[in-house]
LUMMI-131152 format. One record per atom (N, C-alpha, C): x, y, z. Coordinates in steps of 0.05 Angstrom, whole numbers, plus 32768, in hexadecimal, padded with zeros to 4 digits. Layout:
# LUMMI-131152
XYZ...
***
This chain:
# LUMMI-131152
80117FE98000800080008000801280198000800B802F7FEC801780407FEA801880558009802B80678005802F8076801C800D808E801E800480967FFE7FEC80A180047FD280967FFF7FDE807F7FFC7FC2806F800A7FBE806B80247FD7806B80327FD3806780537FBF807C80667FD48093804C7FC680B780577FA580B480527F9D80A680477F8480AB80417F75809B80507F80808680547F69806B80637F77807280857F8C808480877F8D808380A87F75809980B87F6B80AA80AB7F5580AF80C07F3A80A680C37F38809480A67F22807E80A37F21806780C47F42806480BD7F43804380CA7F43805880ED7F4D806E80EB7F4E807581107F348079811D7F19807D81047F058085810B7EFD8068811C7EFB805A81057EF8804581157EFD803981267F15803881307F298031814B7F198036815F7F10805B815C7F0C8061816B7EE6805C81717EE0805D81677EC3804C81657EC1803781707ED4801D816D7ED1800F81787EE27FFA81917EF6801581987EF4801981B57EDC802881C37ED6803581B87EB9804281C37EAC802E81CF7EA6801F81B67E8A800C81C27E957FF981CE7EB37FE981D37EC27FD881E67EC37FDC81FC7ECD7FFE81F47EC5800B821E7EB0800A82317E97800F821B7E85801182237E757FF0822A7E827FE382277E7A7FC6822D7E907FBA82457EA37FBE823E7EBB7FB882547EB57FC9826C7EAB7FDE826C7EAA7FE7828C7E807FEA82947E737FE082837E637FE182887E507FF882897E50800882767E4B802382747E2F8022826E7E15802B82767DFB8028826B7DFA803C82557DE4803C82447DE6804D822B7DDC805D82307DCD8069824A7DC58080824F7DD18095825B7DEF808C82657E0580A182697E1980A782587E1B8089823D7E2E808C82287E23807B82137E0A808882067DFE807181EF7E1B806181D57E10804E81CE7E26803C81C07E2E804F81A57E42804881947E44804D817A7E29804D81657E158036816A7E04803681647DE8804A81657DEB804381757DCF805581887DD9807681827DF0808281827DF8809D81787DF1809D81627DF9809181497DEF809081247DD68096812B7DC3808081387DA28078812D7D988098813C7DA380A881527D9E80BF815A7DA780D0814D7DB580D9813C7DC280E681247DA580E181117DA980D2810D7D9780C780F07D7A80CB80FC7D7080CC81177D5580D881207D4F80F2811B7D5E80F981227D61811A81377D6B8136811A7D76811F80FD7D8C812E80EA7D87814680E17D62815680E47D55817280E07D5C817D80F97D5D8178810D7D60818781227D87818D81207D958178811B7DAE817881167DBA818E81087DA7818980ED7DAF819C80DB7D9F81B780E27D9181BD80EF7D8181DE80F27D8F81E381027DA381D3811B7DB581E1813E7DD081E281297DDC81CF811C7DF181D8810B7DF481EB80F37DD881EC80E97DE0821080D67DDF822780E67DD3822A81067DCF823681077DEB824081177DF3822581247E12822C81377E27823281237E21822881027E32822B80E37E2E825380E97E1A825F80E87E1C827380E57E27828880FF7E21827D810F7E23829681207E4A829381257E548274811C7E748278811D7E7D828D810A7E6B828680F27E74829A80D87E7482AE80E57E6382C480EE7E5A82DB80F77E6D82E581067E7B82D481167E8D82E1812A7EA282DE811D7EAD82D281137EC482CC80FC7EC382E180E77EB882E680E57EB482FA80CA7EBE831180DF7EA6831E80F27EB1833481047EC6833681097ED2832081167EEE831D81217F05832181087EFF831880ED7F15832480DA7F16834180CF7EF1834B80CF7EEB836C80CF7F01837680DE7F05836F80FB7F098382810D7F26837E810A7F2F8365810B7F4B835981167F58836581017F54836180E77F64837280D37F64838C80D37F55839C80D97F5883BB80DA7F6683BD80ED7F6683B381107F6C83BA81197F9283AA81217F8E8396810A7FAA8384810A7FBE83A280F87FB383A980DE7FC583B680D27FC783D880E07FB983DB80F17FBB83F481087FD483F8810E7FD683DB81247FE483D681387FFC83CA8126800183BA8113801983AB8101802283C180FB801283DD80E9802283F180E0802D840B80EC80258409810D8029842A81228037841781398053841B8136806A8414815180568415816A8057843C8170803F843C817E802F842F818D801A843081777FFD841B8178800683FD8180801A83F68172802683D68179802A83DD8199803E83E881A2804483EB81C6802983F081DA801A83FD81C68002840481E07FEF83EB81DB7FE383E081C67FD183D081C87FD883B381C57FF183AC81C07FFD838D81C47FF6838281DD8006838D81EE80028385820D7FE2837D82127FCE838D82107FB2838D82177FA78374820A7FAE837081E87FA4836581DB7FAA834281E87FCE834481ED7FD2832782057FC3832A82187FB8833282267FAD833982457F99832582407F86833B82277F6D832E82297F6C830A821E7F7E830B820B7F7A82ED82057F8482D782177F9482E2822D7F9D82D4823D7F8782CF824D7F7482D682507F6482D982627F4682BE825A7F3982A9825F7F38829182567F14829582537F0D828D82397EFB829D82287EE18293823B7EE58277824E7EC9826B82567EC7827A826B7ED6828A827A7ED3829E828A7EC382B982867EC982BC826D7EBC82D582647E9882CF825F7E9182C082547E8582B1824A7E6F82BB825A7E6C82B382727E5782BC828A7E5082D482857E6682E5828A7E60830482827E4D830B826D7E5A82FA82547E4F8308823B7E2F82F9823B7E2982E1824D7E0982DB82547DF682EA825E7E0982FB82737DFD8308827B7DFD8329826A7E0B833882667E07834D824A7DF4834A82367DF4832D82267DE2832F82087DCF8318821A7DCA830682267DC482F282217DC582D7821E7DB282C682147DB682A382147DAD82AA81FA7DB182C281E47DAF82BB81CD7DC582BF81AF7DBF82BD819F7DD482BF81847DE682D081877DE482E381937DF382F8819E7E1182F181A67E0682E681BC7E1D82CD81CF7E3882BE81B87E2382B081A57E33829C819D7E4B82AC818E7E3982C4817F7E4782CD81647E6182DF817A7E6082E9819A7E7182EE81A07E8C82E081AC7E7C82C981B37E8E82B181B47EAB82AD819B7E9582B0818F7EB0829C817B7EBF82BA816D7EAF82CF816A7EBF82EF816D7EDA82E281787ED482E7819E7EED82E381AC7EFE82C781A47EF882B981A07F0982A8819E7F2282A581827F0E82B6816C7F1B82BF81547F2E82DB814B7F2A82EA81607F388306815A7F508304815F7F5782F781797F7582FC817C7F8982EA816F7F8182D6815D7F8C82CA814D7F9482E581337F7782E981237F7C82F881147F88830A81157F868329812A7F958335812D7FB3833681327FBB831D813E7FDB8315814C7FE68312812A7FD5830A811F7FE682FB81037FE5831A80EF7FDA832380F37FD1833B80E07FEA834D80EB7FF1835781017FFC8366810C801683638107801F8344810C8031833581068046834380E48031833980D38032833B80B9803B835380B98035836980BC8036838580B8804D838E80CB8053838A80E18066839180EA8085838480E8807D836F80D7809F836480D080A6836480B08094837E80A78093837D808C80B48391807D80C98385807980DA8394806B80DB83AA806680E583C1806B80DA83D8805C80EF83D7804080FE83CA803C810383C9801A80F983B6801780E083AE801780CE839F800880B183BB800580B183CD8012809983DD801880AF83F0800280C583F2800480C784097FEB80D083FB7FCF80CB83E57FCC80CE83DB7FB580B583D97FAF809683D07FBC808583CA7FB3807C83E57F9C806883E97F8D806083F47F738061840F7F7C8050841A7F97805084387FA1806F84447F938082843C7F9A809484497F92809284517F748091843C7F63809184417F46807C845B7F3F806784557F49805784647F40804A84807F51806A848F7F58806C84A57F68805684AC7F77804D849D7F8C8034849C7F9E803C84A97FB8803184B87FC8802F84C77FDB803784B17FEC804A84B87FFD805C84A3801D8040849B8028802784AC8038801F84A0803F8008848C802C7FFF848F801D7FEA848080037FFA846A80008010846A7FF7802384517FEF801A843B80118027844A802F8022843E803E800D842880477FF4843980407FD9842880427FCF841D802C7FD3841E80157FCC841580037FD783FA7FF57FF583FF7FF5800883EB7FEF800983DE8002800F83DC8022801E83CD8038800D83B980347FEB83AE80277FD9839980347FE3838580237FF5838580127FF983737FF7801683667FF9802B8381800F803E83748019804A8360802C8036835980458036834080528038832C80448024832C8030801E830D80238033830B800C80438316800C805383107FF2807083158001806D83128017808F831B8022809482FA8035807D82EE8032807A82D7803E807982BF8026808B82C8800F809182B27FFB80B082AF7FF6
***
């Protein structure tokens, strides 16, 4: 068997492993199915329940989008802020670790109590859990960007005002200084 055929049938064959230690455990220690239903009994509940499945998963599908989306709105404006103002980098780095350091199921309560037990919640959930990724990487990008790669890019050629060249050109220089 080839090496990418292995790649292909090894998360086939782990699913199963793991399935059927599932249902070994659950016979070896005596587990009733009403604190850990079998391999079985999960599918035929899948396959009951699969409108309700699918209406709680578009709806948990959207509200991740929602906050994901927000969280790249914000994280990128406020990634190329802070990536492009020394500044801005010294005053709002620190804060930006603070808060992410700080452990999101904690917050969580708070934000139940602010919006709610509704969509609100979720789409800020996954907000927090998505910004400080984006932003760290965004900031990242922009602040280890060459500046003879920023005066070679096109602004120069085409005698563009220092700051226009700055904002206009820098969003095209991350991604091409990372080849």
């Amino acid at each position: 068997m080839t090496s990418t055929a292995l790649h292909r049938i090894a998360p086939w064959a782990t699913a199963l492993i793991l399935v059927a230690l599932w249902w070994l455990g659950m016979k070896l220690f005596h587990i009733e199915s009403y604190v850990l239903p079998t391999p079985f009994e999960a599918v035929e509940a899948m396959v009951k329940y699969r409108a309700a499945f699918l209406h709680h998963g578009l709806a948990t599908l959207s509200t991740t989008l929602a906050g994901f989306a927000l969280a790249v709105a914000f994280g990128l404006c406020l990634g190329i802020f802070v990536g492009t103002f020394r500044i801005v980098y010294s005053a709002l780095y620190p804060i930006l670790i603070a808060f992410n350091s700080v452990p999101k199921a904690a917050l969580v309560p708070i934000l139940v109590i602010w919006f709610g037990a509704r969509t609100v919640l979720a789409v800020a959930t996954a907000f927090m859990l998505s910004f400080f990724p984006v932003i760290v990487n965004v900031a990242t990008g922009f602040a280890t960007i060459e500046p003879e790669l920023l005066e070679s890019c096109v602004p120069s050629a085409l005698r563009a005002p220092i700051w226009w060249s700055r904002s206009v050109f820098r969003v095209p220089c991350p991604i091409s200084s990372r080849h």
